[in-house]
N, CA, C and O of each residue as an XYZ file, in Angstrom:
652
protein
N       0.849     -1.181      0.000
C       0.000      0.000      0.000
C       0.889      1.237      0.000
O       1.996      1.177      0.535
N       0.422      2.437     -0.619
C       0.852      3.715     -1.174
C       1.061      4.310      0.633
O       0.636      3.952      1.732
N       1.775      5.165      0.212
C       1.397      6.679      1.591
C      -0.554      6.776      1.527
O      -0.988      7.086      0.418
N      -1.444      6.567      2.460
C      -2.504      7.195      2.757
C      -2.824      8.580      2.974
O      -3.329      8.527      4.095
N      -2.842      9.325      2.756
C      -3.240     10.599      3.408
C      -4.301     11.175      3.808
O      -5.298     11.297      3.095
N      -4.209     11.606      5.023
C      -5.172     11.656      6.158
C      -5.048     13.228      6.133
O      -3.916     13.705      6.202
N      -6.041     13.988      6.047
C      -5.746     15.534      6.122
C      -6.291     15.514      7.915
O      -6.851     14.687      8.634
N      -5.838     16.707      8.065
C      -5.929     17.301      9.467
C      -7.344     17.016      9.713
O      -7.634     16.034     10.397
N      -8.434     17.922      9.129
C      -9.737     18.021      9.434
C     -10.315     16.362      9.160
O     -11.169     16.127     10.015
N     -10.146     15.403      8.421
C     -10.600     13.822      8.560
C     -10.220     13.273     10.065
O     -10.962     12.726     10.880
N      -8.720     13.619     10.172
C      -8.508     13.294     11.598
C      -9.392     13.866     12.343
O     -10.336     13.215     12.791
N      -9.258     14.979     12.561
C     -10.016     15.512     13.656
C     -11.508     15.054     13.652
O     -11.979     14.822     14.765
N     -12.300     14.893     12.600
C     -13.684     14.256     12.067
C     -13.697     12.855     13.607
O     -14.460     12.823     14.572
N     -12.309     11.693     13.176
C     -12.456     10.861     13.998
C     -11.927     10.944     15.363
O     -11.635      9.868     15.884
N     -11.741     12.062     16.069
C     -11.169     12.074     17.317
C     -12.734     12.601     17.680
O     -13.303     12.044     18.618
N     -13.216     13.346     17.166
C     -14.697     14.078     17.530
C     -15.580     12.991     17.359
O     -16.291     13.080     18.360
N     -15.919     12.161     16.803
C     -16.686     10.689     16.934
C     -16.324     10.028     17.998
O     -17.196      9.546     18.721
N     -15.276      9.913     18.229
C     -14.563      9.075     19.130
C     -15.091      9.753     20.636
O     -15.486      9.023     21.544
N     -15.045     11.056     20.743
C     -15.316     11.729     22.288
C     -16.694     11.954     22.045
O     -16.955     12.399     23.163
N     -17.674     11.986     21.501
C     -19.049     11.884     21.647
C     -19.145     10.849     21.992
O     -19.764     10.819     23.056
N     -18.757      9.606     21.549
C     -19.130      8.057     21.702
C     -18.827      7.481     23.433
O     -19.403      6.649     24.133
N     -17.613      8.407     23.671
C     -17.111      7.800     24.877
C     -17.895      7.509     25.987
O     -18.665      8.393     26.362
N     -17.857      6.296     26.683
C     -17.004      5.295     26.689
C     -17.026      4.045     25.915
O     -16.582      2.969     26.316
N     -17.572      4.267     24.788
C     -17.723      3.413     23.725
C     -17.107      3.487     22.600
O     -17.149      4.561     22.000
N     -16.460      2.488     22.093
C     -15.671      2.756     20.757
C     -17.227      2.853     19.635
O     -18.358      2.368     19.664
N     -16.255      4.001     18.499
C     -17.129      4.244     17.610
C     -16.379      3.772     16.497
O     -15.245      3.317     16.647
N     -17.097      3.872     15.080
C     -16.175      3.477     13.916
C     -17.408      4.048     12.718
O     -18.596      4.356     12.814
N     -16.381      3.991     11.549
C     -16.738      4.494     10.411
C     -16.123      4.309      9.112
O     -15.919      3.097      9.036
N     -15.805      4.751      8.272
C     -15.299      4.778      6.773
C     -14.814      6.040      6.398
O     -15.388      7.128      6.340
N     -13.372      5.629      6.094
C     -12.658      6.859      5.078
C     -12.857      6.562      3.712
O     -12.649      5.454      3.219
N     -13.136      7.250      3.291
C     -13.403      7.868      1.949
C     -12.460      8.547      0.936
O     -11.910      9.524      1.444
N     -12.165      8.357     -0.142
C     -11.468      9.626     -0.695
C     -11.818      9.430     -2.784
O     -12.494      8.458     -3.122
N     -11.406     10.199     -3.667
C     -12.100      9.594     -5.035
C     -10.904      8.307     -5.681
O      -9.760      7.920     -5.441
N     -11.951      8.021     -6.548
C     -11.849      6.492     -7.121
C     -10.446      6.502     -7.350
O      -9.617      5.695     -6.931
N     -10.163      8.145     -8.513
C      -8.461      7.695     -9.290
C      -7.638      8.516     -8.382
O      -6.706      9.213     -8.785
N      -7.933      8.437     -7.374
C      -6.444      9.122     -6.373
C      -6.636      8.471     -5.155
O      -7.524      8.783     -4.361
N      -5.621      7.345     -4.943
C      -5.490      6.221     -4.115
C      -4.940      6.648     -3.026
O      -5.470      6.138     -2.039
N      -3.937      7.511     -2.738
C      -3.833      7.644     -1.587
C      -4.590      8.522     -0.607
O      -4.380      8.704      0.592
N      -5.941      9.248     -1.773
C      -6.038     10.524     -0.982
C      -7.357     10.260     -0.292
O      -8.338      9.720     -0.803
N      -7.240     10.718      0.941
C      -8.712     10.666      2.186
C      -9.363     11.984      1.827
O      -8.886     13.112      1.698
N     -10.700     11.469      1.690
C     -11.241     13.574      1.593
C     -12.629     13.328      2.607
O     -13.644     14.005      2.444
N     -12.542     12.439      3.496
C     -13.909     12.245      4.321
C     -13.885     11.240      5.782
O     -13.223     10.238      6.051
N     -14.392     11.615      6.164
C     -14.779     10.306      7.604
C     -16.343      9.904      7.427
O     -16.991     10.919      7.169
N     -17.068      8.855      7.481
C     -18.358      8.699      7.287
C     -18.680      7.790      8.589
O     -18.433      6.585      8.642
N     -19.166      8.417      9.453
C     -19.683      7.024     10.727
C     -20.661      6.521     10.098
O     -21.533      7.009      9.380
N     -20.356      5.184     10.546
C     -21.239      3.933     10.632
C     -21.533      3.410     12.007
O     -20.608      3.057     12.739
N     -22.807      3.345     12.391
C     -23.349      3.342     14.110
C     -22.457      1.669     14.118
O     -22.360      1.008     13.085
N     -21.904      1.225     15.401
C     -21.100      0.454     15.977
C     -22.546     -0.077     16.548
O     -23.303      0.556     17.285
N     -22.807     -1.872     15.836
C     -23.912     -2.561     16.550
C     -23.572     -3.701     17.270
O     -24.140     -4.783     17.123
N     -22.497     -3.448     18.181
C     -22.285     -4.877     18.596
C     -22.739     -4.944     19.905
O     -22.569     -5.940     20.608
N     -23.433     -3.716     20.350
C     -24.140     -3.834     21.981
C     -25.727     -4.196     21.393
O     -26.709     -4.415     22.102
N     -25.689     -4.193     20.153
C     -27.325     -5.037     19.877
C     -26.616     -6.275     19.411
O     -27.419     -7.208     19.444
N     -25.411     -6.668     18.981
C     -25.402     -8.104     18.462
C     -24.942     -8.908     19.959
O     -24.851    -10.129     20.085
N     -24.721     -8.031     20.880
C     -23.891     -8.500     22.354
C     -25.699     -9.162     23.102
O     -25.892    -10.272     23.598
N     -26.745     -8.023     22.924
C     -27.857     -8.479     23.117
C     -28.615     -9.849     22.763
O     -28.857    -10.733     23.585
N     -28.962     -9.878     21.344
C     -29.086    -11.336     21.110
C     -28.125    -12.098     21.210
O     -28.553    -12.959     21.978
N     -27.015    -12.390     20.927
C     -26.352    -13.512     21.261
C     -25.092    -13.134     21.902
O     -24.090    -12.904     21.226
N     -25.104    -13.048     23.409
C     -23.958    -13.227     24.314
C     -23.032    -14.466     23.732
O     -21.861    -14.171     23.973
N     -23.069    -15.040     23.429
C     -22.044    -16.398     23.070
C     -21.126    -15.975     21.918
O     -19.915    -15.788     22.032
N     -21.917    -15.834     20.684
C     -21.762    -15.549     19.679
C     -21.022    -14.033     19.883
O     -19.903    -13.865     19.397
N     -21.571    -13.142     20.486
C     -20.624    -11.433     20.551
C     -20.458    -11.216     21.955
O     -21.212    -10.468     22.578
N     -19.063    -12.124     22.731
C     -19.262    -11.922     23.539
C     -18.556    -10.243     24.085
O     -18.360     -9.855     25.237
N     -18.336     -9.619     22.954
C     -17.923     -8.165     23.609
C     -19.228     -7.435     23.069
O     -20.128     -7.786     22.306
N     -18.893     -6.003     23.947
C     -19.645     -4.706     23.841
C     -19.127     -4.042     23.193
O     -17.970     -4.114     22.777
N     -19.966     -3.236     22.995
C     -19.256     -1.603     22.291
C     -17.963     -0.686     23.171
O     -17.032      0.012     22.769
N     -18.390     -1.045     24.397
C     -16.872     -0.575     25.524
C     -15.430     -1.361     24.725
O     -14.289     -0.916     24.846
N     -15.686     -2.235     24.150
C     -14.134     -2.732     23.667
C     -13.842     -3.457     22.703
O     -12.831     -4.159     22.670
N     -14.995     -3.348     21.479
C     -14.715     -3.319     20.351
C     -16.321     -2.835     19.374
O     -17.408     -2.415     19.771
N     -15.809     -3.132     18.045
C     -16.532     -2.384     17.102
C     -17.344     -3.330     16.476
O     -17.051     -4.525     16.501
N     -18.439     -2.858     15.862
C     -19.082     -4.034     14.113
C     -20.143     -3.029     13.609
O     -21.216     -2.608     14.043
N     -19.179     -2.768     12.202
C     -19.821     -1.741     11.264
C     -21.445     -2.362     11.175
O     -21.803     -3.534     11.060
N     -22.174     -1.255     11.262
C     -23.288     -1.435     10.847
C     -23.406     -1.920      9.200
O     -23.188     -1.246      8.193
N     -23.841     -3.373      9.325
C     -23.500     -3.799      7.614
C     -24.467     -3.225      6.748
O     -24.145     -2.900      5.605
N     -25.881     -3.034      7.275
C     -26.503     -2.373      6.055
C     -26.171     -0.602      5.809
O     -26.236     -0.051      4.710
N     -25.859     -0.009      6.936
C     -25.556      1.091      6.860
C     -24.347      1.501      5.686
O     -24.321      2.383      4.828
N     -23.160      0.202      6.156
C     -22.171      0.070      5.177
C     -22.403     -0.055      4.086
O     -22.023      0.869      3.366
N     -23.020     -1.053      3.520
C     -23.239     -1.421      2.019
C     -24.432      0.049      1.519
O     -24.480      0.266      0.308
N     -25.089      0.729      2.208
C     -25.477      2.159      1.866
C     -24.788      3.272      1.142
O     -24.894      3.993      0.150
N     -23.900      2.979      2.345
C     -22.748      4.235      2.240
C     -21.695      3.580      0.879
O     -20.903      4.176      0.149
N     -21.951      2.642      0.913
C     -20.526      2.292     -0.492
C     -21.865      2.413     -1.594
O     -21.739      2.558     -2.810
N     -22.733      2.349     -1.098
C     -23.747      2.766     -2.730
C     -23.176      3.518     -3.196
O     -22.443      3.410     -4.180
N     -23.485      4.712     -2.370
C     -23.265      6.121     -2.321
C     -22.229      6.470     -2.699
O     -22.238      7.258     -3.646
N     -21.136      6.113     -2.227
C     -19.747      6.925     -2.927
C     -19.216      6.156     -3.831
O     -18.020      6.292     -4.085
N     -19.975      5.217     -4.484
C     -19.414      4.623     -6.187
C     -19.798      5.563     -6.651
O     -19.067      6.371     -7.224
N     -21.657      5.747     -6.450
C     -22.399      6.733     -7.499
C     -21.457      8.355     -7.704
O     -21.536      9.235     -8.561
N     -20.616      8.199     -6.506
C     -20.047     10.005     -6.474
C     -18.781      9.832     -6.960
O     -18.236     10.936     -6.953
N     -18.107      9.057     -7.345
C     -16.756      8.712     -7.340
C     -15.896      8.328     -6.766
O     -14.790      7.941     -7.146
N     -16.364      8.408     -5.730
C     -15.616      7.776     -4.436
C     -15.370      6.531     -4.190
O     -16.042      5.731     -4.841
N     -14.303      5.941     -3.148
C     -14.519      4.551     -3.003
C     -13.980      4.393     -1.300
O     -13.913      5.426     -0.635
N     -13.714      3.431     -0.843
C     -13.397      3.419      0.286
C     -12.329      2.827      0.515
O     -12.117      1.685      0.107
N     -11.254      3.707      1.401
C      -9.876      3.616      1.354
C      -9.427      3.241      2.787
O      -8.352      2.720      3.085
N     -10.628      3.662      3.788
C      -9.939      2.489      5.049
C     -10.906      2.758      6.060
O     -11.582      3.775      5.900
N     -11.141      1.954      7.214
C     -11.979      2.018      8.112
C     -11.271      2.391      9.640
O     -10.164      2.188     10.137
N     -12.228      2.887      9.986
C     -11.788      3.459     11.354
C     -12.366      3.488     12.707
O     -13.410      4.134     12.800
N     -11.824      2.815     13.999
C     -12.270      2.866     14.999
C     -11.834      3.324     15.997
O     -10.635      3.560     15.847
N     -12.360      3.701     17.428
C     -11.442      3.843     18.512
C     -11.211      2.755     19.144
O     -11.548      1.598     18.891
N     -10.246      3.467     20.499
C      -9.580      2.255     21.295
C     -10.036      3.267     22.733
O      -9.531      4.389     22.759
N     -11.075      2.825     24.029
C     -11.117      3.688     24.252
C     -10.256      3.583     25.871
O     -10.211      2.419     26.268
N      -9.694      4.448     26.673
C      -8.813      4.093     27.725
C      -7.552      3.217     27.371
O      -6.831      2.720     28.237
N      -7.351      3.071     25.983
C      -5.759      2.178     25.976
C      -4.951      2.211     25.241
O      -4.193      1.346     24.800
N      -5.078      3.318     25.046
C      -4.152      3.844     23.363
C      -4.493      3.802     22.319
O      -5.641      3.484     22.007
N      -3.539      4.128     21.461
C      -4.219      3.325     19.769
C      -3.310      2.683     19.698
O      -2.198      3.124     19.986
N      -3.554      1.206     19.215
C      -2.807      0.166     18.545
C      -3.989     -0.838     17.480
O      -5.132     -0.457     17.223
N      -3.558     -1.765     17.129
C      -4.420     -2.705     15.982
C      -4.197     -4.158     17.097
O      -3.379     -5.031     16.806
N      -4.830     -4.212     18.039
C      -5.312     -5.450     18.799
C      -4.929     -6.540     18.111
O      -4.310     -6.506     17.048
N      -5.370     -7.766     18.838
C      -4.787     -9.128     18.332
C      -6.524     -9.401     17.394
O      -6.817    -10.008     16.363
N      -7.407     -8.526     18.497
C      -9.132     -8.894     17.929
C      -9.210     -8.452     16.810
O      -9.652     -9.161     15.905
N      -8.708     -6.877     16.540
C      -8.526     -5.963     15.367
C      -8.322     -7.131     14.184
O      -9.223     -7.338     13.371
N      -6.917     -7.964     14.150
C      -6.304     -8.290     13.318
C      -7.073     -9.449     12.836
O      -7.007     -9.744     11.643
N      -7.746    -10.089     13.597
C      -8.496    -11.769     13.537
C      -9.624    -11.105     12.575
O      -9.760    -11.462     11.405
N     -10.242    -10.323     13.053
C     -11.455     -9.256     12.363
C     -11.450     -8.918     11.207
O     -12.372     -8.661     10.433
N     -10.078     -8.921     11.065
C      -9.851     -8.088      9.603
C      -9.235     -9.182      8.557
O      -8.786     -8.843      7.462
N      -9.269    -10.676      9.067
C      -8.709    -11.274      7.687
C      -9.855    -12.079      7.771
O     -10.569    -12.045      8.773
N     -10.176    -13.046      6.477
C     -10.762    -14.032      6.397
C     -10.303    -15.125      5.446
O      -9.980    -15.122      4.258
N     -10.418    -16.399      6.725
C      -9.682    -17.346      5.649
C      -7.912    -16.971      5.892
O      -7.100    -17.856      5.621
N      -7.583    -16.053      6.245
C      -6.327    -15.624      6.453
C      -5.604    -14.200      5.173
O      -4.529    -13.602      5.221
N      -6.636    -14.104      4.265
C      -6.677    -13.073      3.666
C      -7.236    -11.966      4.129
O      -7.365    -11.705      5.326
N      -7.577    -11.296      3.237
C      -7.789     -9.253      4.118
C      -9.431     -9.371      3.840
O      -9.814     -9.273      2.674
N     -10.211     -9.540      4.698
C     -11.702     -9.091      4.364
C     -11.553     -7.844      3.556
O     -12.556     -7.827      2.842
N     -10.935     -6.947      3.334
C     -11.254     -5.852      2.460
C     -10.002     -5.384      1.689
O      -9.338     -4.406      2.032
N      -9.691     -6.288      0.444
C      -8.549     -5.739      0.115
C      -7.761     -4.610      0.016
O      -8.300     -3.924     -0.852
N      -6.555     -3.910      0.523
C      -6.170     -2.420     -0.520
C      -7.357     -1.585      0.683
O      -7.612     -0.430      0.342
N      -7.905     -1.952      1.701
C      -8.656     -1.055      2.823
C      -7.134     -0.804      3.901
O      -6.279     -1.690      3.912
N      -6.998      0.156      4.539
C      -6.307      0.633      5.482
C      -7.243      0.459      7.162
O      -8.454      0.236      7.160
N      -6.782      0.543      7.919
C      -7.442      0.434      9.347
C      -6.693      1.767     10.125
O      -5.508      1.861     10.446
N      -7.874      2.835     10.330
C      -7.288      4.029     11.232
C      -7.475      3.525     12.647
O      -8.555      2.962     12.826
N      -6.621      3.604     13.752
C      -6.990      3.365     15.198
C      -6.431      4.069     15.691
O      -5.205      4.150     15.754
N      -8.107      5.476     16.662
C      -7.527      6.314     17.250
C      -7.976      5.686     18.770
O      -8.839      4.870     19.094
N      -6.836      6.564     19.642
C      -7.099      6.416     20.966
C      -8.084      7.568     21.541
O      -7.971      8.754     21.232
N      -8.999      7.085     22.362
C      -9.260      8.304     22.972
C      -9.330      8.136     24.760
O      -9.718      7.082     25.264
N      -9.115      8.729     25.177
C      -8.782      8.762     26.711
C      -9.482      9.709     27.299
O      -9.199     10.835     26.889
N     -10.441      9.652     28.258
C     -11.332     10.516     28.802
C     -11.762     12.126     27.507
O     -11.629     13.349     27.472
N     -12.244     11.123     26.762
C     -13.145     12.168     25.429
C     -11.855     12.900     24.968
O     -12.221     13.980     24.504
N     -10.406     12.774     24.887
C      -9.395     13.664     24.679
C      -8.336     12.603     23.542
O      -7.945     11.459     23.777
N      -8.121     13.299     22.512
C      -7.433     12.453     21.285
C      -6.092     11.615     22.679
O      -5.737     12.092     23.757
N      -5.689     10.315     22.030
C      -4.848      9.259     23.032
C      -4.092      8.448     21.703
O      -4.002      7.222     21.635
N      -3.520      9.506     20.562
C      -2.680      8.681     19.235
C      -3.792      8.514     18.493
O      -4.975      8.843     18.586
N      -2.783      7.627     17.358
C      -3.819      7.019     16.098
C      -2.211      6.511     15.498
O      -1.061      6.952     15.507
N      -2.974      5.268     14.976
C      -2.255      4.451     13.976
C      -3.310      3.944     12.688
O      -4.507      3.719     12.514
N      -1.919      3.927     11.863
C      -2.325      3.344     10.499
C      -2.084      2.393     10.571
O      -1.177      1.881     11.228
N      -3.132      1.743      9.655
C      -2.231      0.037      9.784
C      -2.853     -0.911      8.629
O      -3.982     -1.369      8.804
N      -2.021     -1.258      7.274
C      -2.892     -2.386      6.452
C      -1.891     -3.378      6.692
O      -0.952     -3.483      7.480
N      -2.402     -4.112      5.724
C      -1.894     -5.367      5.122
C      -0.972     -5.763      3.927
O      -1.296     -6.112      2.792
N       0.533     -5.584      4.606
C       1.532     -6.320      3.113
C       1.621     -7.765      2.955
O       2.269     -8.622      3.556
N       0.796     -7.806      1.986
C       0.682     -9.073      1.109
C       1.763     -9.766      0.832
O       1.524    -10.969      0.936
N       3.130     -9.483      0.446
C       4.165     -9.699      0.436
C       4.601    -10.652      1.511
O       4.953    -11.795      1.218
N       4.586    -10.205      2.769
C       4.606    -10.192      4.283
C       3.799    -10.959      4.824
O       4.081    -11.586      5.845
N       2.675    -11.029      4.228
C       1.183    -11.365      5.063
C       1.357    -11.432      6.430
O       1.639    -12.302      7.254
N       1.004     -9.784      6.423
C       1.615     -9.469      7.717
C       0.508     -7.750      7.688
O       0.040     -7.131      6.734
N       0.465     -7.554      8.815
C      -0.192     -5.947      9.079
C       1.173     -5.521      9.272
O       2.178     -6.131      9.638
N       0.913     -4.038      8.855
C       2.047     -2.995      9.060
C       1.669     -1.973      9.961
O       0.492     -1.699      9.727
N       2.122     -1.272     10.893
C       1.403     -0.171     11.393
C       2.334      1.141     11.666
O       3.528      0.973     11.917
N       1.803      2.378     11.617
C       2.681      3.310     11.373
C       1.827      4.400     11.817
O       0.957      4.977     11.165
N       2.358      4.689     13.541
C       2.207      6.033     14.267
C       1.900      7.137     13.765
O       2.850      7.797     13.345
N       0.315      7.814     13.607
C       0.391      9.301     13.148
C       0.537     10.189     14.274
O      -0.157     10.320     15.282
N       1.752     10.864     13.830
C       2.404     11.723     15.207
C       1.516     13.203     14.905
O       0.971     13.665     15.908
N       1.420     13.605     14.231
C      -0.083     14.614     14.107
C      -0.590     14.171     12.901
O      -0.234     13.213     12.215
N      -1.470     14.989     12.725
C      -2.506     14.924     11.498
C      -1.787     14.440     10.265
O      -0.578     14.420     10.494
N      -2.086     14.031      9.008
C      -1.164     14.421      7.865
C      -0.946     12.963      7.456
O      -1.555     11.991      7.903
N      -0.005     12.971      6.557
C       0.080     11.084      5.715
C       0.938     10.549      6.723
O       1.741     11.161      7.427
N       0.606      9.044      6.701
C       1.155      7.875      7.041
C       0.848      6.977      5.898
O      -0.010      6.922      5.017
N       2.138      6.134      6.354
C       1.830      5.110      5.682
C       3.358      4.553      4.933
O       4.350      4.592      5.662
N       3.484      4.182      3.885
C       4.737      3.341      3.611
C       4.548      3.223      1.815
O       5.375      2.603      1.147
């Protein structure tokens, strides 16, 4: 994967999701257009349903929204209507971490492959921290195929990461 670029105001988009939500991780979709791959021009939340999937089946989800995420799937497949029809496509997804930094979890990583491949090819994973409603980091982090391996790479402020 290219350099991503994350402009200031997208970041800030997900640190401000992140401290409304608190003490609940929130998540959503970066956005940016079809023929410019590295570039982010959006944050789009997607409501986090895993304190209704934690409801019906405790076994099956045994976490909450306190400590992890699950994109709302119809909301998702909405929102990717939507930004084919505009040009857009979706360049990486994003959640918080809330009270423990940002890093890409061991859950993060299980979540994100299937079969041992990338549930979403050429998608990036933003993970910000937030710590009592107050930004706590953010990392980038995909998947080199090469490697088959996640990569992750500290955004020390706003601005591109990536490799």
């Amino acid at each position: 994967m290219k350099i991503l670029n994350i402009p200031p105001e997208v970041l800030d988009a997900c640190f401000a999701h992140g401290a409304e939500g608190y003490p609940e991780e929130v998540c959503g979709i970066l956005a940016g257009p079809e023929n410019e791959p590295q570039r982010v021009t959006a944050a789009h939340r997607i409501p986090n349903v895993l304190n209704q999937k934690h409801a019906e089946d405790p076994k099956g989800f045994p976490r909450t929204a306190r400590e992890g995420y699950l994109l709302d799937p119809l909301e998702h497949m909405k929102l990717e209507r939507r930004l084919n029809g505009a040009g857009q496509v979706i360049r990486g997804i994003y959640h918080t971490h809330v009270n423990v930094g940002a890093y890409f979890s061991d859950e993060d990583k299980r979540r994100a492959l299937w079969n041992g491949e990338p549930l979403y090819p050429g998608v990036a994973y933003l993970v910000c921290g937030v710590k009592d409603r107050t930004p706590d980091g953010a990392v980038l982090v995909w998947y080199e195929a090469a490697k088959r391996e996640f990569v992750e790479a500290r955004i020390v402020k706003a601005g591109s990461a990536g490799q």
